[in-house]
C-alpha positions in Angstrom: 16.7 -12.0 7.2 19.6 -14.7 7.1 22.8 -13.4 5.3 22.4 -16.2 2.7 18.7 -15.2 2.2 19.3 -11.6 0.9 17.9 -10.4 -2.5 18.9 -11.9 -5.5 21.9 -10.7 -7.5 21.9 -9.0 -10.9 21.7 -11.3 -13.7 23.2 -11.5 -17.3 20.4 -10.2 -19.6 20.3 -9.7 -23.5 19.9 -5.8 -23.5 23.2 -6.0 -21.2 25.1 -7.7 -23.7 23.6 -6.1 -26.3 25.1 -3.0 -24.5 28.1 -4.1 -23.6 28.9 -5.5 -27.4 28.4 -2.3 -28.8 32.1 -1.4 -26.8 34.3 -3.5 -28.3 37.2 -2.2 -30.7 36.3 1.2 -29.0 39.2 2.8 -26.6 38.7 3.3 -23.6 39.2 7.0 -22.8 38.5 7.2 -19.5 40.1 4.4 -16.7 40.2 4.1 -12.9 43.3 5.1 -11.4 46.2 2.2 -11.4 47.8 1.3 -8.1 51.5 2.2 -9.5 52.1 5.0 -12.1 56.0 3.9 -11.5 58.1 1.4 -10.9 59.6 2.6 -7.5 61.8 0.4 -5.5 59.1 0.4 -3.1 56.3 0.1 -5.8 58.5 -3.2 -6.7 59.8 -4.7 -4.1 55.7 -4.6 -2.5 54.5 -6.6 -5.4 57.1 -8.7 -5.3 56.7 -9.5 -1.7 53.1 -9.6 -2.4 53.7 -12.9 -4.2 56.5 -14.6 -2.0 59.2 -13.3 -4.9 62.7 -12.0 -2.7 64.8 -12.3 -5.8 67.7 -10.2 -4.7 67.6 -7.9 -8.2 64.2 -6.8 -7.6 64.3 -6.1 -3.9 68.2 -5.3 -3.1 69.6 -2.5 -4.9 73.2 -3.3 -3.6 72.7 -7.0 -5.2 71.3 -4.9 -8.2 74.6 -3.0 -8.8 76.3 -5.8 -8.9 74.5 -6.9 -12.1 74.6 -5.6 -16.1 71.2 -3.4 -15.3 73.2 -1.6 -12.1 69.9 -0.8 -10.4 66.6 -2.8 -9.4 64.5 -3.6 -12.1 60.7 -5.1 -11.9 59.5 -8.2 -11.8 57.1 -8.4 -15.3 54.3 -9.7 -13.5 54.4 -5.8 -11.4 52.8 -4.5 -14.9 49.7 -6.0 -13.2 49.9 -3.0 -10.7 49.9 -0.5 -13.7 46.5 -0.9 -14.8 43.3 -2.1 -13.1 41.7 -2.9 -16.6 44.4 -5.8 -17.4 43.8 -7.0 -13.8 40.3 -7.4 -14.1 37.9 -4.1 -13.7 35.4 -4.7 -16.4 32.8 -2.8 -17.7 29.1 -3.2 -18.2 26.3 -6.1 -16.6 26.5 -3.9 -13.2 26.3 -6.3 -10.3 27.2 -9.7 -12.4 30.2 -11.1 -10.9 33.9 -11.3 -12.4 36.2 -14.0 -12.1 39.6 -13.0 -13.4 40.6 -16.3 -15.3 43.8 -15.8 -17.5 46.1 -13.4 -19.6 48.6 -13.7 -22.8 51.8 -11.4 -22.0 54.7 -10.2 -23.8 57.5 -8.3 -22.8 59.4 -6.1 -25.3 61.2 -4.1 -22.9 62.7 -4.6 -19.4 61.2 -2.8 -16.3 63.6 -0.3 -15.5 63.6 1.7 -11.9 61.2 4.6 -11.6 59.7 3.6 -15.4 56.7 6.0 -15.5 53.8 4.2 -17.6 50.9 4.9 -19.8 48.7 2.0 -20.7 46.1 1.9 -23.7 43.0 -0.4 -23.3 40.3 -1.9 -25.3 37.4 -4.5 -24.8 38.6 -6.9 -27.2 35.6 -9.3 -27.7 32.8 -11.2 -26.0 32.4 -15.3 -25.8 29.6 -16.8 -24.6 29.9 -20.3 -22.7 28.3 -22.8 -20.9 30.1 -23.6 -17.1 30.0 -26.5 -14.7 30.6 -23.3 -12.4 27.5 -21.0 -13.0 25.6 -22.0 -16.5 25.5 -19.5 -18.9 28.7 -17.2 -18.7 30.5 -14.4 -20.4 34.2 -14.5 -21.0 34.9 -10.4 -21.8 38.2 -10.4 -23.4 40.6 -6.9 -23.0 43.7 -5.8 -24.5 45.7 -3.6 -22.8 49.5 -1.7 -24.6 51.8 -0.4 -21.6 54.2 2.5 -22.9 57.1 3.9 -21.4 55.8 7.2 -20.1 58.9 8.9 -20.8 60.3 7.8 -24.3 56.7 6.4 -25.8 58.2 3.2 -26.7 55.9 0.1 -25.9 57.2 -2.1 -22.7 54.7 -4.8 -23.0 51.0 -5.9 -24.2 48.5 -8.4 -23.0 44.9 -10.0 -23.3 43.2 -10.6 -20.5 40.0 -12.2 -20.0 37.0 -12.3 -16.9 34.1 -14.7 -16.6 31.1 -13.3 -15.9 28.7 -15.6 -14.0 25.3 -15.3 -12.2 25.9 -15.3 -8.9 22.8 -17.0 -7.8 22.8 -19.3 -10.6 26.3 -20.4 -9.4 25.2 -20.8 -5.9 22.3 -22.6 -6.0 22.7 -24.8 -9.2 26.4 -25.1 -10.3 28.2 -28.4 -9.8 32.2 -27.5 -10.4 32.5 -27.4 -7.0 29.7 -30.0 -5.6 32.3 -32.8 -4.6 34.6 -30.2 -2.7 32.2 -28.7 -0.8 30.6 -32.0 0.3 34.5 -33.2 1.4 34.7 -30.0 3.7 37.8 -28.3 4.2 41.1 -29.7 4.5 43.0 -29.7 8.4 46.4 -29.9 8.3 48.8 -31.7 10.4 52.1 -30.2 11.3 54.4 -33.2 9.7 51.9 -32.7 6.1 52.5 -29.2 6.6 56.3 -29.8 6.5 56.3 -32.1 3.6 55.6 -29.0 1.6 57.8 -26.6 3.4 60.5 -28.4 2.4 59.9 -26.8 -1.1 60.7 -23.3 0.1 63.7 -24.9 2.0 64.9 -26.1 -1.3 63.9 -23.2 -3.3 66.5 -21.6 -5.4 66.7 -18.2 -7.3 69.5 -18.4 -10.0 70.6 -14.9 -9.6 74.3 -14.0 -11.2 74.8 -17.7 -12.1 73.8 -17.6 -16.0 71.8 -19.9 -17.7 73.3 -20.7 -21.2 70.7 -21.7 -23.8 73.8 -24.3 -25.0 72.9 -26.1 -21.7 69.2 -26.5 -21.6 67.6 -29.9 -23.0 63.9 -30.6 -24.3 62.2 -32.2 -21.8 64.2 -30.7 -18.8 62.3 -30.3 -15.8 62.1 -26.7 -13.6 62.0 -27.1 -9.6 58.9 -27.5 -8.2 57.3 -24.3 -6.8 55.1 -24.1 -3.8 52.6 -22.0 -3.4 50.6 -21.4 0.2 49.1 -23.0 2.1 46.5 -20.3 1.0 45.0 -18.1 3.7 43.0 -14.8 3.6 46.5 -12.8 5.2 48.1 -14.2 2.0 45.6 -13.1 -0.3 45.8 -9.7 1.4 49.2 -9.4 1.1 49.1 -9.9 -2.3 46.3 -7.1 -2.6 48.9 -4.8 -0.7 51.0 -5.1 -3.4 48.9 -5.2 -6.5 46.2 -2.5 -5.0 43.0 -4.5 -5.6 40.4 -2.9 -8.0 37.7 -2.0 -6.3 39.3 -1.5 -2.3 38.8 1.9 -0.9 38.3 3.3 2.9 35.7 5.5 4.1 35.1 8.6 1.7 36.9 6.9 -1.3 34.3 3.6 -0.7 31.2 6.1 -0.6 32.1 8.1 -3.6 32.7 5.1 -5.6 30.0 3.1 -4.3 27.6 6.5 -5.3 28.7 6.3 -9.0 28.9 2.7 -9.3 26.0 1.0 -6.8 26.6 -2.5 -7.8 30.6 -1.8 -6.9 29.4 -1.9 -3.3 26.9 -5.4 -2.6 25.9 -5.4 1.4 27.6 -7.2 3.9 26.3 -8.8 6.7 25.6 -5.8 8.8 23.7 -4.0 5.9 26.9 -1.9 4.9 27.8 -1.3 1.3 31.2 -3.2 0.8 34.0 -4.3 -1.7 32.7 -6.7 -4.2 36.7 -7.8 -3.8 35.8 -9.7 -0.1 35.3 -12.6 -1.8 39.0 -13.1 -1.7 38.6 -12.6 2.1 35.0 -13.3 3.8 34.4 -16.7 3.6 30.7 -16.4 3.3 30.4 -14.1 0.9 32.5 -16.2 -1.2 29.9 -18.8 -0.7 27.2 -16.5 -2.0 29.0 -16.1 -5.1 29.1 -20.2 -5.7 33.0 -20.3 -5.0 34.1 -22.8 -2.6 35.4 -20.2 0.1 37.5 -17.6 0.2 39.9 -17.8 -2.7 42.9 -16.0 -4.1 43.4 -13.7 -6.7 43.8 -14.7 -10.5 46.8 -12.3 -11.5 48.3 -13.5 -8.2 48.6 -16.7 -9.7 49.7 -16.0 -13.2 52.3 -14.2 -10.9 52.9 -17.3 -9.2 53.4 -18.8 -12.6 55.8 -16.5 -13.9 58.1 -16.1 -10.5 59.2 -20.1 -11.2 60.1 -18.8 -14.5 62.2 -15.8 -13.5 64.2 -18.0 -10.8 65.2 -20.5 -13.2 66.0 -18.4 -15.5 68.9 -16.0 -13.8 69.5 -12.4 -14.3 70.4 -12.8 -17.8 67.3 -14.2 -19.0 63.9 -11.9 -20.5 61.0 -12.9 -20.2 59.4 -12.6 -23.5 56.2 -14.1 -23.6 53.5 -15.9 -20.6 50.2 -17.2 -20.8 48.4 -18.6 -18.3 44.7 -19.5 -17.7 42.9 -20.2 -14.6 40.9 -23.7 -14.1 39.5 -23.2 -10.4 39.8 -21.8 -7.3 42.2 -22.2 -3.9 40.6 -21.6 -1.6 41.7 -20.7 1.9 43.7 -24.1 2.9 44.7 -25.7 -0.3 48.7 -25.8 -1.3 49.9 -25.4 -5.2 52.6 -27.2 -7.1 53.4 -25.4 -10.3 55.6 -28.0 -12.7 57.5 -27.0 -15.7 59.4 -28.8 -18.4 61.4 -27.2 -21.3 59.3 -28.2 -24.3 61.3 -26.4 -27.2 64.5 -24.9 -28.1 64.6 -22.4 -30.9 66.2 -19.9 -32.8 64.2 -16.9 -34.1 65.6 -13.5 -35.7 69.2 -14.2 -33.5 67.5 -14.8 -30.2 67.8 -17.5 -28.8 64.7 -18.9 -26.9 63.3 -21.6 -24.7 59.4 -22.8 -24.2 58.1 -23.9 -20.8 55.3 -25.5 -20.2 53.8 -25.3 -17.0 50.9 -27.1 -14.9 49.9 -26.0 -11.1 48.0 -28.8 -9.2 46.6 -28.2 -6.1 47.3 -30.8 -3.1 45.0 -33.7 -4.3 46.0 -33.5 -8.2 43.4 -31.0 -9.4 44.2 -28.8 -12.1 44.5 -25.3 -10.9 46.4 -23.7 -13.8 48.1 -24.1 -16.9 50.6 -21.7 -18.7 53.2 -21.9 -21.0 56.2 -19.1 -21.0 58.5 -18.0 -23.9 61.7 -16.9 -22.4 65.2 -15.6 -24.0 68.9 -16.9 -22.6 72.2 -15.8 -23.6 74.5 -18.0 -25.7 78.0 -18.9 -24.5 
């Protein structure tokens, strides 16, 4: 039987939802392991790397002492390593598919070295829609509260929010991605490929240099950031860092794959395997209606918030991000993320700046939009 001929996947039904409505407002008790209980200097700089990120006060500590926290601190976008519920392992419809699509953040706290966390998470609500992607569709909404371990006091909260599609449905009848896949996938020459390189070449992290809020103006623009060209070792990389949700080896893949059957969908050779290859195996991404294999969504968002955290300087906080996911890059695309300073405010003596940020993919198409909220000092 041809790979792209096997049985049907698991659809969206009513008794599922019907289940799966009867969870929200309830805690979740029990949750699957998160990749980092601490923010290591390892835990750190891997996530950080994981994204492209070698800002000097997350990955040098002898940088770090030189600055008012005297040690490494995290990145905020490493929170995504600290629980898989905020980073997209949902609950309920076994076997429909999940596409991570966006998350509100805020930061109350900054991530200090070896930070021991406990997180708090709750299905938040369910919204039904109607996608150019797959039809019908699910968007199951979380909220997740991430404590300092340690003192109890809260570091950060967040929505986040997964589509879940039919798989089939998006296959064989959805249209979001008709035009690309008739196109085919891009080739690129070395001099095209260097157009965009020169955006790494120019890419600056602000480091020690502080950013007053005096200084900024409305309508200022951030540098461009650059993003790929997107491959499958890329969106590995990033996995390295972040720990996937549902990767395991041998034994681990088994015993997960026994409690949870639809974590484990065949692959070509019959074998029970990561629902997560998508991100990887080209035509499993197919099966699942995607355009090919595509990268991560908290990657992005990540991508999102590392233009924000080099413009800003070592004296800035992150306060607030939101970002939501409009399509996939696949294996081969390129990302420009813009921002522009769209408001300077005053609020309770902090002094704060709003960006608003788009990330296009080569050709113009929306990829992502976000906005961040972040705080400067005052000269």
């Amino acid at each position: 039987m041809d790979y792209m001929e096997q049985k049907k996947f698991p659809r969206i039904t009513q008794e599922g939802l019907d289940e799966l409505r009867e969870r929200v407002g309830v805690k979740i008790e029990k949750t699957v392991e998160p990749w980092c209980y601490e923010a290591t200097r390892d835990n750190i700089r891997h996530y950080a790397h994981g994204i492209g990120d070698d800002n000097p006060l997350w990955c040098d500590p002898e940088y770090a002492k030189t600055t008012k926290y005297g040690d490494v601190i995290a990145l905020p976008s490493f929170l995504f390593a600290t629980n898989r519920i905020i980073s997209g392992y949902v609950g309920g419809l076994p076997g429909v598919h999940a596409m991570w699509s966006g998350a509100n953040w805020t930061w109350h706290k900054t991530i200090t070295r070896n930070m021991e966390f406990r997180t708090e998470a709750v299905l938040k609500d369910l919204v039904e829609h109607d996608t150019r992607f797959a039809g019908r569709a699910v968007q199951q909404i979380y909220h997740v509260d991430f404590y300092d371990a340690k003192t109890g006091e809260l570091v950060a909260d967040a929505d986040s929010w997964c589509f879940r599609t039919d798989r089939d449905q998006a296959r064989e009848n959805g249209t979001k991605y008709t035009e690309a896949k008739a196109k085919g996938r891009r080739v690129w020459t070395q001099a095209e490929l260097d157009g965009f390189y020169k955006y790494y070449e120019q890419e600056t992290v602000r480091g020690a240099e502080a950013r007053y809020w005096d200084d900024v103006k409305e309508g200022e623009e951030l540098p461009v950031m650059v993003k790929g060209p997107m491959t499958a070792t890329g969106f590995i990389a990033y996995a390295q860092g972040w720990g996937g949700l549902y990767i395991r080896a041998n034994k681990l893949a088994w015993q997960l794959q026994q409690k949870h059957p639809s974590a484990g969908p065949k692959n070509r050779y019959g074998i029970p395997d990561c629902p997560e290859r998508v991100h990887w195996e080209e035509e499993f991404a197919l099966e699942v209606g995607a355009p090919g294999a595509y990268d991560y969504g908290p990657e992005r968002t990540s991508w999102l918030t590392h233009q924000i955290t080099n413009w800003m300087g070592d004296d800035g906080f992150l306060r607030q991000a939101k970002c939501q996911v409009r399509r996939h890059n696949p294996e081969g695309d390129i990302i420009l993320i813009r921002g522009t300073v769209s408001r300077k405010f005053e609020e309770n003596g902090h002094f704060l700046v709003e960006v608003q940020q788009r990330a296009e993919q080569q050709d113009g198409e929306l990829s992502a939009i976000g906005s961040a909220i972040v705080e400067l000092p005052k000269r």
